[in-house]
C-alpha beads as a LAMMPS data file, in Angstrom:
LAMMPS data file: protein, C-alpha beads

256 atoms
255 bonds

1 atom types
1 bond types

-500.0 500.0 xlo xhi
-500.0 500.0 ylo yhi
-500.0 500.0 zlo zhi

Masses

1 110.0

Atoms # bond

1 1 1 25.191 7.628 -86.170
2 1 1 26.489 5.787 -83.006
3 1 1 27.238 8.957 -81.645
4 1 1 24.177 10.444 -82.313
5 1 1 22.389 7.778 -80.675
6 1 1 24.208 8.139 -77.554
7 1 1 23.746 12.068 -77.466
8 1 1 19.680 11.039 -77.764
9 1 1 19.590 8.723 -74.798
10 1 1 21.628 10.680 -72.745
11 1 1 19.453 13.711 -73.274
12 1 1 15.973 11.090 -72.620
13 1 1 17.593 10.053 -69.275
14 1 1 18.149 13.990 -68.158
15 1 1 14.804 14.475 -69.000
16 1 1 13.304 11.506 -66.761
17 1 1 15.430 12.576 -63.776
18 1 1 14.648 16.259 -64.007
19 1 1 10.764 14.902 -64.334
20 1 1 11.450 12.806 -60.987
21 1 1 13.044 15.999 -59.421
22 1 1 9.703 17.932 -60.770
23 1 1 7.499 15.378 -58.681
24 1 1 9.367 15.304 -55.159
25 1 1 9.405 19.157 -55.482
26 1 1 5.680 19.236 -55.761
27 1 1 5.233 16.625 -53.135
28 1 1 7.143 18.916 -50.729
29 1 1 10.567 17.287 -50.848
30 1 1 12.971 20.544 -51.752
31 1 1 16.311 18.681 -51.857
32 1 1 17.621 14.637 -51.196
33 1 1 17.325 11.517 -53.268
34 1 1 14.085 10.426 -54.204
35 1 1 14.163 7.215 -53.098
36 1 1 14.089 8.707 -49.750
37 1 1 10.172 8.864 -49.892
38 1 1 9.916 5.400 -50.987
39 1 1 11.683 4.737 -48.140
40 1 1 9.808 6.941 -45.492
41 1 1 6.631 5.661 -47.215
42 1 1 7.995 1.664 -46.236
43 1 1 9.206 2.349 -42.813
44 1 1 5.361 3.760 -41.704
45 1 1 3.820 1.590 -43.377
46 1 1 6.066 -1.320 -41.152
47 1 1 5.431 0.448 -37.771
48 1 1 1.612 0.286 -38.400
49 1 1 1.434 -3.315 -39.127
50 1 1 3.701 -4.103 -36.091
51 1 1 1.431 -1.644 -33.905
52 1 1 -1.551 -3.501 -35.167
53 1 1 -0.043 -6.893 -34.047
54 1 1 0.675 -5.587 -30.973
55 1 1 -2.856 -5.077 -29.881
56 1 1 -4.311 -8.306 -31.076
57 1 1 -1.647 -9.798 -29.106
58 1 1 -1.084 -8.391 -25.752
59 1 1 1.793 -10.169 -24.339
60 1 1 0.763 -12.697 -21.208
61 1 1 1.518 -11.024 -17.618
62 1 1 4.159 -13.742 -16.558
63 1 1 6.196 -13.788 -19.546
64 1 1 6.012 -10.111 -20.021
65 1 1 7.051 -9.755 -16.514
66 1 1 9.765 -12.160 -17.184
67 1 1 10.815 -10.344 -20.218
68 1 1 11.000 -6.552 -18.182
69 1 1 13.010 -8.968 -15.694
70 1 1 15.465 -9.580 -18.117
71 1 1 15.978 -6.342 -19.305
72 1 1 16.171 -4.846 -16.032
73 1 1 19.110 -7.462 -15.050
74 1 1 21.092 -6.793 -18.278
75 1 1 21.377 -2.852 -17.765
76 1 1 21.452 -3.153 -13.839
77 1 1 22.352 -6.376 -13.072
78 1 1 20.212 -8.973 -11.056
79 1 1 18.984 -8.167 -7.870
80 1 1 19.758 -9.425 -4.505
81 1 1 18.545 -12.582 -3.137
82 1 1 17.100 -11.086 0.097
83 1 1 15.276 -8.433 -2.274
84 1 1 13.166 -10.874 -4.341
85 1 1 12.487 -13.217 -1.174
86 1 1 11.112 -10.375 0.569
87 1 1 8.905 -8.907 -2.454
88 1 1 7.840 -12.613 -2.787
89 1 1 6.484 -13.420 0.482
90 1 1 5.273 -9.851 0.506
91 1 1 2.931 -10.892 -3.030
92 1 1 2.324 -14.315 -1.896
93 1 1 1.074 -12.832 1.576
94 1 1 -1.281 -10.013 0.231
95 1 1 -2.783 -12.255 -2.304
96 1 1 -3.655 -14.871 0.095
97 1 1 -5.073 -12.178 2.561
98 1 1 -6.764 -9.845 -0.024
99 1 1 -8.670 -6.573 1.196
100 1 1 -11.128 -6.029 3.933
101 1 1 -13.341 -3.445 4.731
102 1 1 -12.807 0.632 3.617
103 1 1 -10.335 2.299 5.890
104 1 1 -12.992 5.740 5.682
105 1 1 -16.040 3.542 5.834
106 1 1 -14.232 2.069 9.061
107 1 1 -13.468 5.249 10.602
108 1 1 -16.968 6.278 9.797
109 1 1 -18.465 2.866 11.964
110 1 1 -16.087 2.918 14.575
111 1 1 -17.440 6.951 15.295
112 1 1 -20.451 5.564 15.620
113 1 1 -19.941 2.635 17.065
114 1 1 -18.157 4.799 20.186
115 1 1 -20.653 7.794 19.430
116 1 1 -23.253 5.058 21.051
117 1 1 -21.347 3.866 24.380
118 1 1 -20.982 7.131 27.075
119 1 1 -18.796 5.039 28.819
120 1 1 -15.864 4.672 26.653
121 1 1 -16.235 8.834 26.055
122 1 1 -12.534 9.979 25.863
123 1 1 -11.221 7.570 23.637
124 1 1 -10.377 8.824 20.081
125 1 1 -10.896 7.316 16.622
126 1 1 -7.959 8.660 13.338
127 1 1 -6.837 7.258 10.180
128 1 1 -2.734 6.420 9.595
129 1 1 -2.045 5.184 5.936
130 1 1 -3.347 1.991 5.825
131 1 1 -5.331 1.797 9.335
132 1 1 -7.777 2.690 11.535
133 1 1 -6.607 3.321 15.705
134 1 1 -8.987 3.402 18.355
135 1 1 -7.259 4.548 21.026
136 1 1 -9.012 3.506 24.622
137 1 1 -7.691 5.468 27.652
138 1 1 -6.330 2.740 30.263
139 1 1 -7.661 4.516 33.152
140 1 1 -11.040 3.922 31.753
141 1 1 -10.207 -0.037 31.764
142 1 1 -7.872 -1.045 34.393
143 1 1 -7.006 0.217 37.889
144 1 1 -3.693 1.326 38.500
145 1 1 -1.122 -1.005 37.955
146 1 1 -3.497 -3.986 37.175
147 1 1 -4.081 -5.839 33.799
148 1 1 -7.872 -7.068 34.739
149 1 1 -10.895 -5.068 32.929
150 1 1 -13.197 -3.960 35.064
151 1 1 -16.872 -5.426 34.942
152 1 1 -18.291 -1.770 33.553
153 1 1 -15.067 -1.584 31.056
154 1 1 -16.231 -5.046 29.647
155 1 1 -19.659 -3.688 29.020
156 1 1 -18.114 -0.837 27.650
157 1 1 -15.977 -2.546 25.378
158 1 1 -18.709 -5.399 24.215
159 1 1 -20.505 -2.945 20.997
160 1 1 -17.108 -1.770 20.153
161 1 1 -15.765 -5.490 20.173
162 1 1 -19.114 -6.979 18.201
163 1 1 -18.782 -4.225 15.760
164 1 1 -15.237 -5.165 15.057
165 1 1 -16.152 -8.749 15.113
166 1 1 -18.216 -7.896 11.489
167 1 1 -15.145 -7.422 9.760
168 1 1 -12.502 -9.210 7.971
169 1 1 -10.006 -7.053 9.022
170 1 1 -6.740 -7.373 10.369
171 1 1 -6.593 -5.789 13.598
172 1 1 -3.661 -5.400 16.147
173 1 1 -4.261 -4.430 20.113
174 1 1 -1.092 -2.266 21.162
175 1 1 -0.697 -1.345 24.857
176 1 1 0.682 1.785 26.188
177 1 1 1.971 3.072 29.448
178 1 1 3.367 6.498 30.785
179 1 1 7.387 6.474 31.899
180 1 1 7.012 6.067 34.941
181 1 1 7.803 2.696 36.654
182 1 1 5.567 -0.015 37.993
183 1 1 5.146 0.347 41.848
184 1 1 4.727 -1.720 44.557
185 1 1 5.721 -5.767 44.419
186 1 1 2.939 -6.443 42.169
187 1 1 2.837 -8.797 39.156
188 1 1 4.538 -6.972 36.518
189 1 1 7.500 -6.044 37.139
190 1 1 8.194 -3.733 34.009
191 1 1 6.121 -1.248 32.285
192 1 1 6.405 -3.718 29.136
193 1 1 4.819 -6.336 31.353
194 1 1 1.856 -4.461 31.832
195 1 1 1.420 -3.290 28.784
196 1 1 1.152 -6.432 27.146
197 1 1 -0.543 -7.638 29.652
198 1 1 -3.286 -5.041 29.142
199 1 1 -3.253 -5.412 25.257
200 1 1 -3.940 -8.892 25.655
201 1 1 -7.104 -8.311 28.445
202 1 1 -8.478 -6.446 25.474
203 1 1 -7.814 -9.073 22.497
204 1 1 -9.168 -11.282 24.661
205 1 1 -12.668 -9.279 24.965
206 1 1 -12.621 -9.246 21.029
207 1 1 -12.305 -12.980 20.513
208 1 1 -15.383 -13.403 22.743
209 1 1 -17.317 -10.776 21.213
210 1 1 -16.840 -13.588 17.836
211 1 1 -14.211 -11.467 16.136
212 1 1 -12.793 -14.911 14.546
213 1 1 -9.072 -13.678 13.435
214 1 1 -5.547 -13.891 15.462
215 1 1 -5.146 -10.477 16.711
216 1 1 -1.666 -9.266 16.993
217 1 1 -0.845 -8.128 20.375
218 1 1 1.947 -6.071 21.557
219 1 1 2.934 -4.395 24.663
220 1 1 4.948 -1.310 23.654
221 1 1 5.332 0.480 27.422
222 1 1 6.443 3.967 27.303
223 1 1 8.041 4.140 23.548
224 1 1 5.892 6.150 21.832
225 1 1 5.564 8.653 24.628
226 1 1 7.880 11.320 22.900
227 1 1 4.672 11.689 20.605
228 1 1 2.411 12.204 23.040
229 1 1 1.709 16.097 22.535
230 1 1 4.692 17.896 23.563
231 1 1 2.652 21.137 24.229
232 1 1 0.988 19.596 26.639
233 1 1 1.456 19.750 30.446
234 1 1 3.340 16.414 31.892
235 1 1 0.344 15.534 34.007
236 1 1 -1.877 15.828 31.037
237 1 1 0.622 13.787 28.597
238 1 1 1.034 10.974 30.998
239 1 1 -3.057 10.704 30.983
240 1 1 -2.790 10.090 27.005
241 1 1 0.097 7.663 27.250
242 1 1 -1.903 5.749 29.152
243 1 1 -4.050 3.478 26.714
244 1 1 -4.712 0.637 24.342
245 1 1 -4.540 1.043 20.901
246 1 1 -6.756 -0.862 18.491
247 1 1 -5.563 -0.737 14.589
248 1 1 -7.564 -2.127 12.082
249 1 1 -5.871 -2.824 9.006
250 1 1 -7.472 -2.341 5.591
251 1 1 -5.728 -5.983 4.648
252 1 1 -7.953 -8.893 5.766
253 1 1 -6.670 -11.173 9.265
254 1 1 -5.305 -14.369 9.691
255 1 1 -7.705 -16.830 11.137
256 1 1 -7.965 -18.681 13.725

Bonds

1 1 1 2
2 1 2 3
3 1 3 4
4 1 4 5
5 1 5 6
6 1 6 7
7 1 7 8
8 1 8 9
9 1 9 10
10 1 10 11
11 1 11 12
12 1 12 13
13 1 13 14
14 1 14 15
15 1 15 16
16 1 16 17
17 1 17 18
18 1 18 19
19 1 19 20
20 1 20 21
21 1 21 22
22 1 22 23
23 1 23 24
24 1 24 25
25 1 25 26
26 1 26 27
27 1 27 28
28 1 28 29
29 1 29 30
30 1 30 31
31 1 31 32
32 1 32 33
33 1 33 34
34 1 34 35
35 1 35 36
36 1 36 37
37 1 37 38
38 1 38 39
39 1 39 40
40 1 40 41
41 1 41 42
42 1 42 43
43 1 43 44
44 1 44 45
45 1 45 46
46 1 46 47
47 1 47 48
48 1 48 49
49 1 49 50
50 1 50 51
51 1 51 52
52 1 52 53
53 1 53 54
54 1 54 55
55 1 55 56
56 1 56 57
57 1 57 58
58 1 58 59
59 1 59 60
60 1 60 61
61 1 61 62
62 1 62 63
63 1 63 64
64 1 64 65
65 1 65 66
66 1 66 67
67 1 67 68
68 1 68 69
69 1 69 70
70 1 70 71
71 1 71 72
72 1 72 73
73 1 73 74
74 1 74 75
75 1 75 76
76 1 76 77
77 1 77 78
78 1 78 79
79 1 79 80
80 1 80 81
81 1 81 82
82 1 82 83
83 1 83 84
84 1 84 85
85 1 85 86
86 1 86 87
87 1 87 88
88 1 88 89
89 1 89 90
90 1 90 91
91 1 91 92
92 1 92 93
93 1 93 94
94 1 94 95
95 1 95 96
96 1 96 97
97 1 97 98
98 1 98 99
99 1 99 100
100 1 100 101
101 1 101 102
102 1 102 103
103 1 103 104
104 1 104 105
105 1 105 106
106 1 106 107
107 1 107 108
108 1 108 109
109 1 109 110
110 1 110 111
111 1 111 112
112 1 112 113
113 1 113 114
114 1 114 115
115 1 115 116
116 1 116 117
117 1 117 118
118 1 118 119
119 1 119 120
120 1 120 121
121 1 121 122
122 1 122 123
123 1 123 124
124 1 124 125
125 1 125 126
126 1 126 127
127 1 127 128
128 1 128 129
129 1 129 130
130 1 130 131
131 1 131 132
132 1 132 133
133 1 133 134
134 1 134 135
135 1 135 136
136 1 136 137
137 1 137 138
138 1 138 139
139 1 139 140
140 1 140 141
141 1 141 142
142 1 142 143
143 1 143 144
144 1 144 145
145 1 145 146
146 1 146 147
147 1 147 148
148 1 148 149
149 1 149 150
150 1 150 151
151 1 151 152
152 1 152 153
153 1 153 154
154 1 154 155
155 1 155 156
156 1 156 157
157 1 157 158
158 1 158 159
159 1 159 160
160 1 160 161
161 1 161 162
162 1 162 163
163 1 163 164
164 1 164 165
165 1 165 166
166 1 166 167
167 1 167 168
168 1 168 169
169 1 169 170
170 1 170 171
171 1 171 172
172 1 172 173
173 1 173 174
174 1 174 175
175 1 175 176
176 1 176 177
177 1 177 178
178 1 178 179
179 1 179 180
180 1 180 181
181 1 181 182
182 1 182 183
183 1 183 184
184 1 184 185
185 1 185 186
186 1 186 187
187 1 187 188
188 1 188 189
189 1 189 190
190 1 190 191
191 1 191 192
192 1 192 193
193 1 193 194
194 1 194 195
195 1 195 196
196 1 196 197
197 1 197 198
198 1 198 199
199 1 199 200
200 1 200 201
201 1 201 202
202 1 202 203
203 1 203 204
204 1 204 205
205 1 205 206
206 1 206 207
207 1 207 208
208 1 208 209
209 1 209 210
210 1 210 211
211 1 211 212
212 1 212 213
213 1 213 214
214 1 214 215
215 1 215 216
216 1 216 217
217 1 217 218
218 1 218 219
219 1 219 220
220 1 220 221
221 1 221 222
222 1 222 223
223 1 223 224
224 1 224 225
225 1 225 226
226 1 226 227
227 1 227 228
228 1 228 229
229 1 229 230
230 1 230 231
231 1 231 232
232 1 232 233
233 1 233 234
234 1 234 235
235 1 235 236
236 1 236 237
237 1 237 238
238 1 238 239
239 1 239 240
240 1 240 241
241 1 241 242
242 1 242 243
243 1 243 244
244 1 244 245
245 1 245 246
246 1 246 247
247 1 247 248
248 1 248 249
249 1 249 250
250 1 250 251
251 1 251 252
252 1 252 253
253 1 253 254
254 1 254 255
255 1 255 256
């Protein structure tokens, strides 16, 4: 009888399994332990609910940033000190400064701006990255050799300068000169003299038109000349050297 008992529950437990293997078959499952789909079944079931918590809790932008920090460090290793001080003061600067006006809607006002003053006909208006130039021939502003505007280049310059005085923009005044040296016993006795010198006339003409931020002003001689259209005749390339540059920035100015 004992044995006969055994032989019976043996045979009952065959008969479950092979039922088990009867379901996973029909569920798609052709081969593997069964618990397997339990186990599938848990594992998706986790990754929703974490998903879900996710996006009813997006993670703050400071600690999140400190967390990527982190991570970035441990795989490869922290960054130099220089590095963050410069991305710092780079943040810290644009966030005080913030945006000024559209770089195209600039290039579209300064057109017309120079579109409505004959007398500063020559000079050219183009967009470089992040700025607006206005380049002003010299010989339309100074005579030769001298850093004072004269009276009809100060009328000239006045709509330009009023327009420019709307914006918050940064703007820098960059003077030019051809390679060849200053002549004469004059008051300059460089070609970076002058420049700057001539840069500054300018600036000067914008800060009493009301344009109420601190212009940066540079003299920069003859070292951009190499880009001065190569093609060109010498004559005709020492004509374009000759100007001021005004850049307006798309980042606000300092002011005053």
């Amino acid at each position: 009888m004992p044995i006969l008992k055994a032989i019976r529950l043996k045979a009952l437990h065959q008969d479950r399994e092979d039922e088990s293997v009867g379901i996973a078959r029909r569920a798609g499952v052709s081969s593997g332990p069964v618990w397997l789909i339990t186990f599938v079944d848990l594992i998706s079931l986790l990754l929703a609910f974490f998903v879900l918590m996710f996006s009813m809790n997006s993670p703050k932008s400071p600690e999140w940033n400190s967390l990527a920090q982190s991570l970035h460090e441990a795989f490869s290793g922290p960054p130099r000190q220089t590095e963050i001080q410069k991305q710092e003061d780079k943040t810290i600067e644009s966030e005080k400064r913030g945006l000024g006006l559209n770089i195209g809607y600039l290039h579209r006002l300064l057109d017309e701006a120079l579109a409505r003053d004959p007398a500063l006909a020559g000079s050219v208006v183009r967009s470089e990255g992040d700025r607006v130039i206005v380049s002003v021939p010299s010989d339309l502003l100074f005579a030769t050799g001298s850093d004072g505007l004269t009276e009809r280049a100060r009328r000239a310059l006045y709509p330009l300068s009023q327009a420019l005085a709307n914006l918050e923009n940064r703007v820098d005044v960059m003077g030019h000169t051809d390679p060849r040296p200053v002549l004469g016993t004059g008051r300059f006795g460089s070609n970076w003299e002058l420049s700057l010198a001539r840069a500054a006339s300018v600036a000067q003409v914008l800060g009493a038109a009301g344009y109420d931020r601190v212009p940066t002003v540079r003299g920069l001689a003859d070292t951009r000349f190499g880009a001065v259209a190569p093609a060109l005749p010498v004559a005709e390339r020492y004509q374009l050297a000759r100007r001021v540059d005004i850049e307006v920035f798309a980042e606000r100015g300092r002011r005053r």
